[in-house]
C-alpha positions as CSV (number, residue, x, y, z in Angstrom):
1,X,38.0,-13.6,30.5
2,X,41.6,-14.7,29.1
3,X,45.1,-13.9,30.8
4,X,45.1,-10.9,28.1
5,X,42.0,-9.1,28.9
6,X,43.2,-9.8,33.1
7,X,46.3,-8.5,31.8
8,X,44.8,-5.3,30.3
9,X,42.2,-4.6,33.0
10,X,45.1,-5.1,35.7
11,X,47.2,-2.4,33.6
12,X,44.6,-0.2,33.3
13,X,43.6,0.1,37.1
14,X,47.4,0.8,38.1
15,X,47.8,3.4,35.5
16,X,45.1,5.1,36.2
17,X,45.1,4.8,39.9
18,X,48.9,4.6,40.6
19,X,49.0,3.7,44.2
20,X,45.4,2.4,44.7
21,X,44.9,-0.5,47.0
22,X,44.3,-4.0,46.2
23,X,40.6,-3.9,47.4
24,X,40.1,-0.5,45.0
25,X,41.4,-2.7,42.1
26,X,39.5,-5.2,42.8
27,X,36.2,-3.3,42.7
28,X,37.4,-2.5,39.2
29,X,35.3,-3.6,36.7
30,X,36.0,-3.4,33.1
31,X,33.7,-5.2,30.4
32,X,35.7,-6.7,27.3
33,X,33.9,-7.3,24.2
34,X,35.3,-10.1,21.7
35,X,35.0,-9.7,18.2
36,X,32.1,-12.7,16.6
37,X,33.5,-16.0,16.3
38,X,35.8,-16.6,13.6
39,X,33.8,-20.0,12.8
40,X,31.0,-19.2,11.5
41,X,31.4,-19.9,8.1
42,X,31.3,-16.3,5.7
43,X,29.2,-18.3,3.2
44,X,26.1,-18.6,5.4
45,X,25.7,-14.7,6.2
46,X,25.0,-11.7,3.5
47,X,27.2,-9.6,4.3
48,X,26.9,-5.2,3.4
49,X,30.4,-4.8,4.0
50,X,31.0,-5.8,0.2
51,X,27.0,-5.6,-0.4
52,X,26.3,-8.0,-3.7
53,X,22.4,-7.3,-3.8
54,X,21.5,-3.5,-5.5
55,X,18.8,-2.7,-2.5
56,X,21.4,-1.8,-0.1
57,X,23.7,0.5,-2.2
58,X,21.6,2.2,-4.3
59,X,22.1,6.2,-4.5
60,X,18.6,7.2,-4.2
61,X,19.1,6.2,-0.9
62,X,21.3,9.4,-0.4
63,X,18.9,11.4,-2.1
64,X,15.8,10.5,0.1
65,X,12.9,13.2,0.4
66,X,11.4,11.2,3.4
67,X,12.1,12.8,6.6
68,X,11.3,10.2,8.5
69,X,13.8,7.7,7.2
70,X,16.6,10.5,7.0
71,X,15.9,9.9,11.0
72,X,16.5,6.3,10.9
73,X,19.9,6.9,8.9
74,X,21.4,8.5,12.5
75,X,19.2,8.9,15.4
76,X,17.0,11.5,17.2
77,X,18.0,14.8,17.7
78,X,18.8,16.1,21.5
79,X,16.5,17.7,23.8
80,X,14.9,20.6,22.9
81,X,15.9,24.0,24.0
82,X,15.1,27.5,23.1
83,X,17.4,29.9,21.0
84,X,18.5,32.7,22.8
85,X,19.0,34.9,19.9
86,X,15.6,34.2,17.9
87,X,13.5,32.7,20.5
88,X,12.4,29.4,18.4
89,X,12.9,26.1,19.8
90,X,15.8,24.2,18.4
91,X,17.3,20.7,18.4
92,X,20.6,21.0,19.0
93,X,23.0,18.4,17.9
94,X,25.4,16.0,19.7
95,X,27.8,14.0,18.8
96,X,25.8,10.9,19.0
97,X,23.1,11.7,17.7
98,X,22.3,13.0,14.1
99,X,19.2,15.4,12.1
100,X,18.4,15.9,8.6
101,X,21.0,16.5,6.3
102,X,20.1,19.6,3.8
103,X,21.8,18.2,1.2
104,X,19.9,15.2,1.0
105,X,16.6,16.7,1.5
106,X,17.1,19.6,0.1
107,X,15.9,23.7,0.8
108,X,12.0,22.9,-0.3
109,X,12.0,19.8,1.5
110,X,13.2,20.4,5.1
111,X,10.5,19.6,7.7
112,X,9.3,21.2,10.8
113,X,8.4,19.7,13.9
114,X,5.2,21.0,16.0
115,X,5.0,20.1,19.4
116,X,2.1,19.4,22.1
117,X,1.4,23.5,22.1
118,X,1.9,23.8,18.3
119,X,5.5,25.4,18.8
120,X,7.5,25.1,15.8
121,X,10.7,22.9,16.2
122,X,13.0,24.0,13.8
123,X,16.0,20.9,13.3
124,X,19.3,22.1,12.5
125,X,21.0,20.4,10.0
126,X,24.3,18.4,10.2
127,X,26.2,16.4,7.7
128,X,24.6,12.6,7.9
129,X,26.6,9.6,6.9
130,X,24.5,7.0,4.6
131,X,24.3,3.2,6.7
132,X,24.5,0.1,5.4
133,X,22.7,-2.3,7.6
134,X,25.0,-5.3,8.2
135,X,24.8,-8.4,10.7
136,X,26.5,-6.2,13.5
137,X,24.3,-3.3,13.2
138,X,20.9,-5.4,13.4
139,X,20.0,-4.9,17.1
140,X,21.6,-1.2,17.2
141,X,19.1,-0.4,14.1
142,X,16.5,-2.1,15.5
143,X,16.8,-0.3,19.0
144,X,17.0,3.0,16.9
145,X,14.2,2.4,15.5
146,X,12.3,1.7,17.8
147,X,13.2,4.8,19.7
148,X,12.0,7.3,16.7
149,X,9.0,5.5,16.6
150,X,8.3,6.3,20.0
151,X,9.3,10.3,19.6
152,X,7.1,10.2,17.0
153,X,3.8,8.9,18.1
154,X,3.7,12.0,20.5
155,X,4.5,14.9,17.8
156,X,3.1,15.8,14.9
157,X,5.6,16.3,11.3
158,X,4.7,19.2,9.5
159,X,5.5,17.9,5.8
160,X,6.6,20.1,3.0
161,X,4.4,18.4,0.0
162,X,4.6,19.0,-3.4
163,X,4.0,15.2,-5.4
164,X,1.0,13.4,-3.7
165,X,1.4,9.3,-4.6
166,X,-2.7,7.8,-4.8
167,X,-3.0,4.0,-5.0
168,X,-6.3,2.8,-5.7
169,X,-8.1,-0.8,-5.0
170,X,-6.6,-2.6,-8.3
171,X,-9.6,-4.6,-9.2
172,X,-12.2,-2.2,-8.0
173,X,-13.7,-0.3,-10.4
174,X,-15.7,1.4,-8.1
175,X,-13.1,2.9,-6.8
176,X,-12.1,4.8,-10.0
177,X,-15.1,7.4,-9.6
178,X,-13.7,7.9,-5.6
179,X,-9.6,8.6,-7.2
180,X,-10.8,11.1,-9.5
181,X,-12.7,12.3,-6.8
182,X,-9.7,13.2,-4.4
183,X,-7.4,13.9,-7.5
184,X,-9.7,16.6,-8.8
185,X,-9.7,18.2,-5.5
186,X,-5.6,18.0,-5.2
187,X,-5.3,19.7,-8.5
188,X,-7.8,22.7,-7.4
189,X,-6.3,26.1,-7.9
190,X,-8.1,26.2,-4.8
191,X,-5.5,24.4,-2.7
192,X,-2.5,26.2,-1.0
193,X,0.2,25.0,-3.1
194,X,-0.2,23.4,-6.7
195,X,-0.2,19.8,-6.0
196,X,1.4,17.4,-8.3
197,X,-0.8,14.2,-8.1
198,X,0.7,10.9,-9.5
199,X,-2.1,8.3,-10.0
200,X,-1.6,4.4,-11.8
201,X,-1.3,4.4,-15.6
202,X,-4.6,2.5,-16.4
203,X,-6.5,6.0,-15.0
204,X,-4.8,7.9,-18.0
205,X,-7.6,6.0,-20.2
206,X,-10.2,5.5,-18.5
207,X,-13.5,6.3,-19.6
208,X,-14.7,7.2,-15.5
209,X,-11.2,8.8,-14.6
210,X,-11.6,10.9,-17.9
211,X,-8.3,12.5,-17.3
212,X,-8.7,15.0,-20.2
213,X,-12.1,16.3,-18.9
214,X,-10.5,16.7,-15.8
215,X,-7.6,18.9,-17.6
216,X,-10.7,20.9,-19.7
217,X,-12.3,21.7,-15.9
218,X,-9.1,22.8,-14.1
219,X,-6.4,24.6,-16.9
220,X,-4.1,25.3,-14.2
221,X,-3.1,21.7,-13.5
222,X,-1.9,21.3,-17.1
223,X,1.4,19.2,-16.6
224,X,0.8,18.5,-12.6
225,X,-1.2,15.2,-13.6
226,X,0.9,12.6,-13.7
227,X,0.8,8.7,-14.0
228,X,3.0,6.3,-12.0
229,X,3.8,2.5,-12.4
230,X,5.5,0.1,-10.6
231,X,8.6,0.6,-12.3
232,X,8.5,4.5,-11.4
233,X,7.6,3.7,-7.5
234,X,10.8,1.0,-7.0
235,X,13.3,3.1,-8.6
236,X,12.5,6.9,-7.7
237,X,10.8,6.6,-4.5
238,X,12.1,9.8,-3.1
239,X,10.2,11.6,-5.4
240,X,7.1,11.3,-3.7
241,X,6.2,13.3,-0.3
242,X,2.8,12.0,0.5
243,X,0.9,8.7,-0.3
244,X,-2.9,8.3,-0.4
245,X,-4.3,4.9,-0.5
246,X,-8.0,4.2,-1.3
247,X,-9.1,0.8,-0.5
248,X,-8.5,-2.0,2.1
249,X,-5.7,-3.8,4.2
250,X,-4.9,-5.0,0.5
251,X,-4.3,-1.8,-0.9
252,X,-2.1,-0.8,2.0
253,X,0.3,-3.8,1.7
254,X,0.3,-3.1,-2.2
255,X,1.7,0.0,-2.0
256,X,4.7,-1.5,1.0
257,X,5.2,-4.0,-2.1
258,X,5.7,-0.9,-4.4
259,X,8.2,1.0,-2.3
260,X,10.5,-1.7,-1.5
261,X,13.2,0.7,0.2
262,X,11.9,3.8,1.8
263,X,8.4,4.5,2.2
264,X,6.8,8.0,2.4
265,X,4.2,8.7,5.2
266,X,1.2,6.9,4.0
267,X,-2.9,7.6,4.5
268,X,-5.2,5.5,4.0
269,X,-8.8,5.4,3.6
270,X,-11.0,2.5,4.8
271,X,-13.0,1.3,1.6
272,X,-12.2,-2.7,2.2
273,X,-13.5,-5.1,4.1
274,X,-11.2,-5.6,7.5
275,X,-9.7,-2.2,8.1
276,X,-6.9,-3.2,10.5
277,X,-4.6,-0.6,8.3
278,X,-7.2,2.0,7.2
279,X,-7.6,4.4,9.6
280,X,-9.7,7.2,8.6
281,X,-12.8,7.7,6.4
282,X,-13.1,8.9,2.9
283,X,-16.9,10.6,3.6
284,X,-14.7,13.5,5.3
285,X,-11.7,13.1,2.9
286,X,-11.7,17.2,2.3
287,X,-11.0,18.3,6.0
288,X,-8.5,15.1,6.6
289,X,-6.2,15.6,3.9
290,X,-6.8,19.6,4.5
291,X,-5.7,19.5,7.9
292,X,-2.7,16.7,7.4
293,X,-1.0,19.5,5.1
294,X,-1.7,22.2,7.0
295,X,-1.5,20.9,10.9
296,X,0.7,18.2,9.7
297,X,0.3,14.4,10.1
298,X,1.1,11.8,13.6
299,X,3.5,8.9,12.1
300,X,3.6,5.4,13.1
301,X,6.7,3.2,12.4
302,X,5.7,-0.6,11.3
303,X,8.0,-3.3,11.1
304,X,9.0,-4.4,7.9
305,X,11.6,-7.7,7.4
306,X,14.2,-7.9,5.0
307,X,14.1,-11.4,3.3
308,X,16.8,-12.2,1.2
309,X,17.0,-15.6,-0.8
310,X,20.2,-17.6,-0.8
311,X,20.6,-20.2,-3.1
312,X,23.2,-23.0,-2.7
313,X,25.9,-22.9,-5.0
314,X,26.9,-26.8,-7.2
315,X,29.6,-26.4,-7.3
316,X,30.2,-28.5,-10.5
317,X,33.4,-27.1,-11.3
318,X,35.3,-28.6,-8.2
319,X,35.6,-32.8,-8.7
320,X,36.3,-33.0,-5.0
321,X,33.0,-31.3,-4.7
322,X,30.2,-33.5,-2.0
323,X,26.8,-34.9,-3.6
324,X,23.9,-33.0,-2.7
325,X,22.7,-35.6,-0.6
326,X,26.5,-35.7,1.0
327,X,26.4,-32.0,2.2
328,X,24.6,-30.9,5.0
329,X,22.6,-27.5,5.7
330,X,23.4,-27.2,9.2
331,X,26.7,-27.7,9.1
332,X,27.4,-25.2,6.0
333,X,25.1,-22.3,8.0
334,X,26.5,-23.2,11.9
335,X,29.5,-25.4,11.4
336,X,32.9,-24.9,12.0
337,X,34.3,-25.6,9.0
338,X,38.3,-24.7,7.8
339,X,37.3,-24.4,4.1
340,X,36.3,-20.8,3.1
341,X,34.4,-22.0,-0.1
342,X,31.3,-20.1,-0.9
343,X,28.7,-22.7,-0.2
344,X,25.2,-20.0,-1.0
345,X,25.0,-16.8,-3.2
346,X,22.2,-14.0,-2.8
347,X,19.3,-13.9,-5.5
348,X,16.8,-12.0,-4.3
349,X,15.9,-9.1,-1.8
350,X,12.3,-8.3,-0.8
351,X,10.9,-5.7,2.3
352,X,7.6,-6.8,3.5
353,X,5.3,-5.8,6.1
354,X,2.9,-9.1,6.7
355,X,4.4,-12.0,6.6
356,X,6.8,-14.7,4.7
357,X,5.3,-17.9,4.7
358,X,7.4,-21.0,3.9
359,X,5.6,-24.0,2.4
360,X,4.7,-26.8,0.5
361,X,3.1,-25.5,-2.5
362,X,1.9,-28.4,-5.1
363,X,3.7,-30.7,-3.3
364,X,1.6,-33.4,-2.2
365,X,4.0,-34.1,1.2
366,X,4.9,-31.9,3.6
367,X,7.6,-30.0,3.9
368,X,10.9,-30.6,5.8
369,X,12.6,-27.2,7.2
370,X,15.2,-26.2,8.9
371,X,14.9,-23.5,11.1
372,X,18.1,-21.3,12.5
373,X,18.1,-17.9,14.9
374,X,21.4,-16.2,14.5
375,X,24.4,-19.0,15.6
376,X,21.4,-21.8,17.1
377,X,19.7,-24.0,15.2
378,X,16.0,-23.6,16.5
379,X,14.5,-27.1,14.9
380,X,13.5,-29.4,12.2
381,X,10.3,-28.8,10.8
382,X,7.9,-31.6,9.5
383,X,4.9,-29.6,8.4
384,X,2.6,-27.9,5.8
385,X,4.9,-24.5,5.6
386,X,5.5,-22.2,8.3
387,X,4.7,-18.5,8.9
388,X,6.9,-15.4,10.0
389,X,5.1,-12.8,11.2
390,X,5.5,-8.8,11.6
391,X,3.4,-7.9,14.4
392,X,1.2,-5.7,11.7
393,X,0.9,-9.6,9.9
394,X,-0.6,-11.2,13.4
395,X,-3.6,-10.8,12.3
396,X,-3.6,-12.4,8.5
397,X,-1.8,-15.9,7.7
398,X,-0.4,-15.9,11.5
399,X,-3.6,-15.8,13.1
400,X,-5.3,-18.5,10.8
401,X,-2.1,-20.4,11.6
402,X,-3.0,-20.3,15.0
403,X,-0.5,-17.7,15.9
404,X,-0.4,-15.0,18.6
405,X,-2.0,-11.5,18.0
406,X,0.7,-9.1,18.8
407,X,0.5,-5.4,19.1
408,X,1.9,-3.3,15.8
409,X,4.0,-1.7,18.6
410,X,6.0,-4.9,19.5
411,X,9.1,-5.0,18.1
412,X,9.1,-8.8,17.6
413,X,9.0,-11.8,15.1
414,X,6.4,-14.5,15.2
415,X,7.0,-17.5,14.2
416,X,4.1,-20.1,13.7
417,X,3.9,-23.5,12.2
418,X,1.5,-24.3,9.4
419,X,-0.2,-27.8,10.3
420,X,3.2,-28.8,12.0
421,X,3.0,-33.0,11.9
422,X,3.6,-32.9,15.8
423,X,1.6,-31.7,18.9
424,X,4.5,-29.8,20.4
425,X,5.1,-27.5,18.2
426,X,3.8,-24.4,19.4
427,X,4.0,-21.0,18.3
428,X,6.7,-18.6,19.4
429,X,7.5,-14.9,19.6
430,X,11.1,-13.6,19.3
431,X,12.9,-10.4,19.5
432,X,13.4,-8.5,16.5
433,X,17.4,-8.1,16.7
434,X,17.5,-12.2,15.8
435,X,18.7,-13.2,12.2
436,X,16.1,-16.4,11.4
437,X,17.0,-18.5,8.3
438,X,14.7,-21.0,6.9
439,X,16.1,-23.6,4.7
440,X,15.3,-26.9,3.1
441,X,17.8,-29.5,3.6
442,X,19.6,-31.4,1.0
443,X,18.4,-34.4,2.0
444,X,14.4,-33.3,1.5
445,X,12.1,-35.3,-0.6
446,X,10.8,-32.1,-2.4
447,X,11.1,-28.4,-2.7
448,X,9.7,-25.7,-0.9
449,X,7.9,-22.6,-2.2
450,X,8.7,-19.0,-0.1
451,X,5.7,-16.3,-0.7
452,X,6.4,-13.0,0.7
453,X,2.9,-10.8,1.8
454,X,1.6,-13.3,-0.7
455,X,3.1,-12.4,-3.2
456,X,6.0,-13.3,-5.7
457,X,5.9,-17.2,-5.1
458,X,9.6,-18.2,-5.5
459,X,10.5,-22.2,-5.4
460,X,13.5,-23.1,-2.9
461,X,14.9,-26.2,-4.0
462,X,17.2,-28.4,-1.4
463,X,20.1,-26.2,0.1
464,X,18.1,-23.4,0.0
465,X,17.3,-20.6,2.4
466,X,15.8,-17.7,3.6
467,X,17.3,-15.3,5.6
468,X,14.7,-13.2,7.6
469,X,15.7,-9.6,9.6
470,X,14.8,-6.4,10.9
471,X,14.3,-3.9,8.0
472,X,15.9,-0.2,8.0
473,X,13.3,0.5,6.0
474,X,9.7,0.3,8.4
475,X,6.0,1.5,7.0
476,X,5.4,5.0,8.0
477,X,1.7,4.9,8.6
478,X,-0.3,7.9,9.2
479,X,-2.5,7.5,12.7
480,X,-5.9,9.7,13.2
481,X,-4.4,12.3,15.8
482,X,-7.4,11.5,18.0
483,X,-7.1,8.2,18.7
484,X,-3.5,7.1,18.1
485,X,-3.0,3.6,19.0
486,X,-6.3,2.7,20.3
487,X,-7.2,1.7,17.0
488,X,-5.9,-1.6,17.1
489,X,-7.7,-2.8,20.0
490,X,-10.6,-1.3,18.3
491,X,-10.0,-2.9,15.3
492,X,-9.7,-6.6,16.5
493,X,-13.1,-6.1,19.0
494,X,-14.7,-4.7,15.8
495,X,-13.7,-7.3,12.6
496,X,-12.2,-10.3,14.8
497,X,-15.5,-10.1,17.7
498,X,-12.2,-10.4,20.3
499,X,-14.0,-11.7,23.5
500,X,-17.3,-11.5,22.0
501,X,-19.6,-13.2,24.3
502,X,-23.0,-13.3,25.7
503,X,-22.6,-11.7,29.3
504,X,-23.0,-14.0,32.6
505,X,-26.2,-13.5,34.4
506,X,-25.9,-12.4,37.8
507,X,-27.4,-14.5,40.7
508,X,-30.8,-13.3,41.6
């Protein structure tokens, strides 16, 4: 602490003490915070403050029809108490903590809460500021997170559905005959409230979908089958209150690729071939999907990462300007430079839920990478590629890699090295408030190629980077209200044979 802040503290102990002895003030303990370092050069970081990338000021964000990310904008409501007047159970609100905003959700919308005895938790609404995630607000997000997803594993959300979101195995046309299956039985007149089901464009013609037959059957969902397409899920995802996803692991991380920003609760039937993601079986489809509108639904949160590209700007213009092979990447992310010249510019934003995996592509070397966490730089990397995990990605690329299995529940980034040319290099797990960026210096023989949950391969060519964070926007997966989170033990024992082994004979 400077002679400022032992100025201050000093002040503040004999104001607010007056005559207090020198033993009382020295017991005194106040705790200053700086503000960051004024070093660390603004061209490394993408900053919100004056956001450049559409994903983080878009106003459908305002608009959101997901309850659960409404949550994530503040934080949990307060304890529960009863009203005195009415008798119903009621979150009150306090100061620092925030509800559903009825503006944004609107009057159909609004979502009860039912508790372990099947009260009804009604959540009175307050006025809810849109946030902008930026550098300082990673680990408070993060924690906050973290913290709903732990209220809501032991409640149940009582959702208000009117537009039901199916995804179906693309490439499966078996599959076809199971979505009209579960569409035809959303569009019943039979159902407690007229459905509007939203299935992908290609069903519209055909021939074992056979959309108009299915119009001919049921008259009364005229104009309440509809047709989505990627385009339709990225920009108006708040129009959808359910998802339904038929098909494997795949299928799940197809439909977190198609909602890019928030993503409505999402349940998924187990017609692939792992079924880490898939929790519930389509053979009693009816009574599951019957029962999740009615009795409502138990909601995991899954980690997602933000990735954001950075490319490194020429600067051709300047005839002072350095030589790629003069500038360095570790000085222009970490250094303390004077100059205040934009050295990188954002290109691309992408959420994922499995993994972004840095490496060589058709390179016939390996890759050189540098790897930063927040102000540090980690290491140099002389391998194949490398891997960062979610812990809902421990068991894909990660685990081939090598890589530690990690709980969904973790809130943590694994990092792993693709066929690092060393025998040190071993994987690592990290907290999930760190900032990583992966970069290929300007020096590097050749380019790297960035995939994110194997899709969208984008080349990185020297001065580079990738800049890898906490999302505010995690994977609200729907969990069998049975068995919660044993599944995932369940699931490794099951597909992986965890610890599969003859068993010891005893001694005789």
């Amino acid at each position: 602490m400077d002679h400022d802040a032992r100025d201050i503290s000093s002040a503040a102990v004999d104001e607010s003490h007056g005559g207090a002895s020198d033993n009382e003030a020295r017991n005194k303990l106040e705790v200053v915070f700086y503000p960051d370092s004024n070093h660390r050069r603004k061209s490394s970081l993408v900053t919100m403050e004056k956001p450049r990338l559409k994903p983080h000021h878009d106003p459908q964000d305002r608009t959101t029809a997901c309850y659960v990310h409404s949550l994530i904008a503040g934080e949990w409501a307060a304890p529960i108490k009863t009203d005195v007047d009415t008798g119903d159970m009621v979150a009150p609100i306090r100061e620092d903590e925030a509800t559903v905003d009825p503006k944004l959700l609107g009057e159909d919308n609004l979502v009860s809460v039912m508790d372990g005895d099947n009260k009804t938790i009604k959540l009175e609404p307050t006025i809810l500021q849109s946030r902008h995630l930026t550098k300082r607000q990673l680990s408070d997000m993060a924690w906050n997170v973290r913290k709903l997803s732990k209220k809501l594993g032991s409640i149940k959300l009582k959702l208000t559905v009117q537009n039901v979101f199916i995804v179906s195995k693309t490439h499966d046309e078996s599959l076809v005959s199971l979505t009209r299956k579960v569409t035809r039985w959303l569009i019943s007149k039979d159902r407690d409230a007229p459905y509007n089901v939203y299935v992908e464009r290609r069903m519209e013609t055909h021939p074992d979908f056979g959309a108009l037959q299915l119009l001919q059957d049921e008259p009364s969902a005229k104009g309440r089958l509809k047709y989505w397409d990627p385009k339709l899920a990225q920009e108006q995802p708040h129009l959808f209150d359910f998802v339904i996803t038929l098909g494997g692991d795949g299928t799940v991380l197809y439909t977190s690729w198609l909602f890019q920003r928030i993503v409505p609760p999402v349940l998924s039937f187990a017609l692939g071939s792992l079924g880490f993601l898939t929790n519930f079986d389509f053979t009693d489809h009816k009574r599951i999907l019957e029962n999740a509108f009615r009795d409502g639904v138990v909601v995991s949160l899954r980690l997602r990462f933000e990735c954001t590209i950075m490319r490194s700007k020429a600067r051709l213009k300047d005839p002072h300007s350095r030589t790629l092979t003069d500038r360095d990447l570790v000085e222009e992310l970490i250094g303390e430079e004077g100059e205040d010249t934009l050295t990188h510019t954002p290109d691309r934003v992408y959420e994922i839920l499995n993994d972004v995996v840095l490496d060589r592509g058709p390179n016939p070397t390996m890759s050189q990478i540098e790897l930063f966490g927040d102000d540090e730089h980690f290491t140099t990397l002389l391998a194949d590629g490398i891997c960062i995990a979610t812990p809902t990605g421990s068991t894909a690329y990660n685990l081939a890699a090598g890589g530690s299995l990690s709980h969904p529940e973790n809130p943590v980034i694994l990092v792993t090295a693709i066929c690092a040319h060393t025998l040190s290099f071993r994987p690592i797990i990290l907290p999930d408030t760190i900032v990583l960026r992966m970069g290929v210096p300007y020096d590097a023989r050749t380019s790297s190629w960035a995939s994110f949950d194997g899709r969208e391969r984008v080349e990185l060519h020297p001065g580079d980077y990738v800049t890898v964070s906490a999302s505010r926007y995690p994977f609200a997966n729907v969990l069998p209200q049975d068995r919660r989170g044993e599944d995932w033990v369940h699931s490794i024992s099951k597909t992986l044979n965890w610890n599969s082994r003859t068993k010891q004979k005893s001694f005789k």
